[in-house]
C-alpha positions as CSV (number, residue, x, y, z in Angstrom):
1,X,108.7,55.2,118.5
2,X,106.0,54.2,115.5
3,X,103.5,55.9,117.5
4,X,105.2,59.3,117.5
5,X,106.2,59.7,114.2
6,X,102.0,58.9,113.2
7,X,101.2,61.9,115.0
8,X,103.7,64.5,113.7
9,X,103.3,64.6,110.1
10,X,105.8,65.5,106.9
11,X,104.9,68.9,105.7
12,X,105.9,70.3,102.7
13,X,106.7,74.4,101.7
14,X,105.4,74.8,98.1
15,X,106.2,77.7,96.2
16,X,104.9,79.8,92.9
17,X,107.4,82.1,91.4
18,X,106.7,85.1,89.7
19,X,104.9,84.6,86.4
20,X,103.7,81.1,87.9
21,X,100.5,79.3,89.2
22,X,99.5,75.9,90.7
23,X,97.2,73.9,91.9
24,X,97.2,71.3,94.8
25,X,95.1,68.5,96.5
26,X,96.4,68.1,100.2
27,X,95.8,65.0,101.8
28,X,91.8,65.5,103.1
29,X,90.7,66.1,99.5
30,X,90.4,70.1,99.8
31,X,91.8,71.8,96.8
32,X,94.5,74.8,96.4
33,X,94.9,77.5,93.8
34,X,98.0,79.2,94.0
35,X,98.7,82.8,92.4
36,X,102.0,83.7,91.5
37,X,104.8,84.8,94.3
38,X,103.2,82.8,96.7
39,X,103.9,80.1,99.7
40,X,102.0,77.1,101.0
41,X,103.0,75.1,104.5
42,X,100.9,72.3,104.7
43,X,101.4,68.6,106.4
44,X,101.6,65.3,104.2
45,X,98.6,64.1,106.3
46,X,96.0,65.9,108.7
47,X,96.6,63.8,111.7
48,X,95.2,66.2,114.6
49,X,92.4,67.9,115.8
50,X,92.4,70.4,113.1
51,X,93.6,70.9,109.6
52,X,96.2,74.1,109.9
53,X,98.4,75.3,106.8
54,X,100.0,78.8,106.3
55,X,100.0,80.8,103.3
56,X,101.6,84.0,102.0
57,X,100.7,86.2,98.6
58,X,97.1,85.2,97.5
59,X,95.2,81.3,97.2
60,X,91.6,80.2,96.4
61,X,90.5,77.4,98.4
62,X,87.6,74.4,98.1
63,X,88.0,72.9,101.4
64,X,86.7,69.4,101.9
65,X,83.9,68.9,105.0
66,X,85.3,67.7,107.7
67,X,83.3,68.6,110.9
68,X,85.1,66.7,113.6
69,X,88.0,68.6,112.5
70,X,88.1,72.0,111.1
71,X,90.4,73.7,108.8
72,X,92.6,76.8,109.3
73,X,94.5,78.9,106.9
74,X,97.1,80.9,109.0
75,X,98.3,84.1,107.1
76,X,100.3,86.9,108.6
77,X,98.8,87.4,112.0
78,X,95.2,86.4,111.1
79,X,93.4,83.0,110.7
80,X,90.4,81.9,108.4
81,X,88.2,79.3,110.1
82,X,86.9,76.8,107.7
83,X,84.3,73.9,107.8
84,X,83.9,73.7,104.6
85,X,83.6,76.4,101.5
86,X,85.0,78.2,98.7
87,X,86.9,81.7,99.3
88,X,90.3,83.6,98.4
89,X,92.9,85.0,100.6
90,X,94.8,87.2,99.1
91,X,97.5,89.0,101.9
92,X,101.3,90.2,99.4
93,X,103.3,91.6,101.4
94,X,103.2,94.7,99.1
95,X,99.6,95.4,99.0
96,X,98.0,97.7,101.5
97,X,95.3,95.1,103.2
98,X,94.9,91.6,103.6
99,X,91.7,90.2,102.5
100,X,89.2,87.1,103.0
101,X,86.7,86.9,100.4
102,X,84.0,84.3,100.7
103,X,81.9,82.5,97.8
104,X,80.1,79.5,99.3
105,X,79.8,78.6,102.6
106,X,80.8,80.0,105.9
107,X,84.1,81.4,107.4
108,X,85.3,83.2,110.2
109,X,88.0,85.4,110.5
110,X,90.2,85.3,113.7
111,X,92.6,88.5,114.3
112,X,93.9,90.1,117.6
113,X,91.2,88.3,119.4
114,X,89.0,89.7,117.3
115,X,86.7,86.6,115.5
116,X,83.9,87.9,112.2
117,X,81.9,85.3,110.6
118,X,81.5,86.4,107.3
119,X,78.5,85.7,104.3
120,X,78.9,84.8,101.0
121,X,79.5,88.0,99.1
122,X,81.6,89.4,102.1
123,X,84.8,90.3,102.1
124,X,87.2,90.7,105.4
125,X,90.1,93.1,105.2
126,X,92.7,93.6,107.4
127,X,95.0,96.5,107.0
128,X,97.9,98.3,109.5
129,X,95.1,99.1,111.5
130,X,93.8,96.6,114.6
131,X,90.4,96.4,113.7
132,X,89.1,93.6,110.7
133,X,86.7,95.6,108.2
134,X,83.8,93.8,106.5
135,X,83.3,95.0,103.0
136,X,79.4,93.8,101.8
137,X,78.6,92.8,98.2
138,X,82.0,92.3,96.9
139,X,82.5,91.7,93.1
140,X,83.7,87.9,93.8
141,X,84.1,87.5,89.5
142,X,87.2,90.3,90.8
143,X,88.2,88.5,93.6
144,X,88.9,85.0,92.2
145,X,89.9,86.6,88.1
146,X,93.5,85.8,88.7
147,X,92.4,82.0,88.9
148,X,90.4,82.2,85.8
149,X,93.3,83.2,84.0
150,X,92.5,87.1,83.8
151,X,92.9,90.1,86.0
152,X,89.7,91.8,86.2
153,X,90.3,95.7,87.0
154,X,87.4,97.7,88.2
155,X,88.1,101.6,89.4
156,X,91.7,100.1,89.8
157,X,94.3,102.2,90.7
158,X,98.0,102.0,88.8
159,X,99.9,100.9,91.5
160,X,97.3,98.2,92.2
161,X,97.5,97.4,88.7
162,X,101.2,97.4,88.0
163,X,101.9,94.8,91.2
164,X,99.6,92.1,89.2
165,X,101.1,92.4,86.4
166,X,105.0,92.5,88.2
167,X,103.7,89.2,89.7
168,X,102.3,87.8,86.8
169,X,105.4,88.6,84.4
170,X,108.4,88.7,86.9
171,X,109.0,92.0,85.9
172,X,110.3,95.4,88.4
173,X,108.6,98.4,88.4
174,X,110.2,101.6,88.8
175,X,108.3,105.2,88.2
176,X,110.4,107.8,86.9
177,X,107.9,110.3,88.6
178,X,104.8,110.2,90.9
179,X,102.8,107.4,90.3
180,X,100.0,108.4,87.4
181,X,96.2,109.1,89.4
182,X,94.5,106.6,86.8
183,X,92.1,104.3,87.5
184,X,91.2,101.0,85.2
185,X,88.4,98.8,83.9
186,X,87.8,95.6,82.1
187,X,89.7,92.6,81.8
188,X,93.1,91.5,80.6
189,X,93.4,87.6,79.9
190,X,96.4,86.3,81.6
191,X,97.5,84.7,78.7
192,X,98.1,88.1,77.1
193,X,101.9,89.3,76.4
194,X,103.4,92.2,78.4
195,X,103.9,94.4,75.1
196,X,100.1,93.7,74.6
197,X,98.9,94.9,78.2
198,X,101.3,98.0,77.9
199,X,100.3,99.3,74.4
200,X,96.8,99.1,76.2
201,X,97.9,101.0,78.8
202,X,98.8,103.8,76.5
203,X,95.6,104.2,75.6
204,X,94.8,105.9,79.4
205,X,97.8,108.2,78.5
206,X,100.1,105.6,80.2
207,X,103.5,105.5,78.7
208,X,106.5,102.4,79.2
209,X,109.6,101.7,78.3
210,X,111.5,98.1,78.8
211,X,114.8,97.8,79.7
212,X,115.4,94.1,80.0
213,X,113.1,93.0,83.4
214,X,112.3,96.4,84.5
215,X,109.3,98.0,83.2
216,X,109.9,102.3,83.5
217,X,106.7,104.4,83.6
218,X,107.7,107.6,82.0
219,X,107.0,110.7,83.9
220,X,104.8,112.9,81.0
């Protein structure tokens, strides 16, 4: 009946590819920032109790206040509990942790039965491992660079650095040899092409080749 179909919303799946961003305003008014090779499940209206979407890769959210019903952001097997603030999620498949980073406001983090409220400044990780780790006095200018349209590398390691920049270009890759022990600082502006950010690169002794959309980090 009319009734029924009120109470189980439309949702929608929306999707960055490689090399791509977005933003979104779902239906309460909170706003979305997507990073590249990411997901977003979210309903056409918030008609229950609570306000649940799902993400995967990495999102900054502004949520809207809404007390009488409170917002959730599932990813992987963890959920952020929201009221209403500003933080980033950022959980790739390929990176080592999952993390919950926090710049206004108040979340908690919900995990194995496990529930951290976290500060502004904070930052929640969750790894392989069944315990959440609280990191204090995170650098949040790091944390939300990607949405400011840089990536901002500070005691970065290579492999860190060289999944950003596969996302960001939709480029593979591949080592000929061990990954290089470097670590990286400063910025790179987003807007920046990829033979800029590997001549750069070269500079810390790291040497490329391209061979169409694979990116080859010579062993020497």
């Amino acid at each position: 009946n009319g009734q029924a179909s009120e109470a189980s919303p439309l949702y929608n799946m929306l999707k960055t590819p490689r090399g791509g961003q977005y933003q979104l305003q779902l239906a309460d008014g909170s706003k979305v920032w997507m990073n590249a090779g990411s997901s977003l499940y979210f309903p056409t209206s918030f008609t229950g109790k609570e306000r649940v979407v799902e993400l995967t890769g990495e999102a900054y959210f502004e949520i809207a206040k809404d007390a009488q019903r409170p917002f959730r952001v599932k990813v992987n097997d963890m959920y952020v509990n929201v009221l209403g603030t500003h933080f980033n999620v950022m959980a790739y498949d390929n990176e080592e942790a999952a993390s919950v980073t926090l710049l206004e406001g108040a979340v908690q983090v919900e995990r194995n039965n496990e529930h951290i409220n976290i500060r502004p400044g904070q930052q929640v990780q969750a790894g392989d491992d069944a315990r959440l780790r609280v990191l204090n006095n995170v650098d949040l200018e790091e944390a939300v660079a990607w949405k400011n349209g840089y990536f901002q590398a500070n005691h970065t390691s290579l492999a860190v650095l060289m999944r950003q920049i596969e996302r960001w270009y939709n480029v593979d890759v591949v080592y000929e040899g061990k990954v290089p022990d470097r670590k990286f600082g400063g910025k790179i502006p987003r807007k920046s092409d990829l033979k800029q950010v590997l001549t750069a690169l070269e500079i810390s002794k790291v040497y490329s080749k391209v061979e169409g959309n694979k990116i080859i980090i010579m062993d020497r």
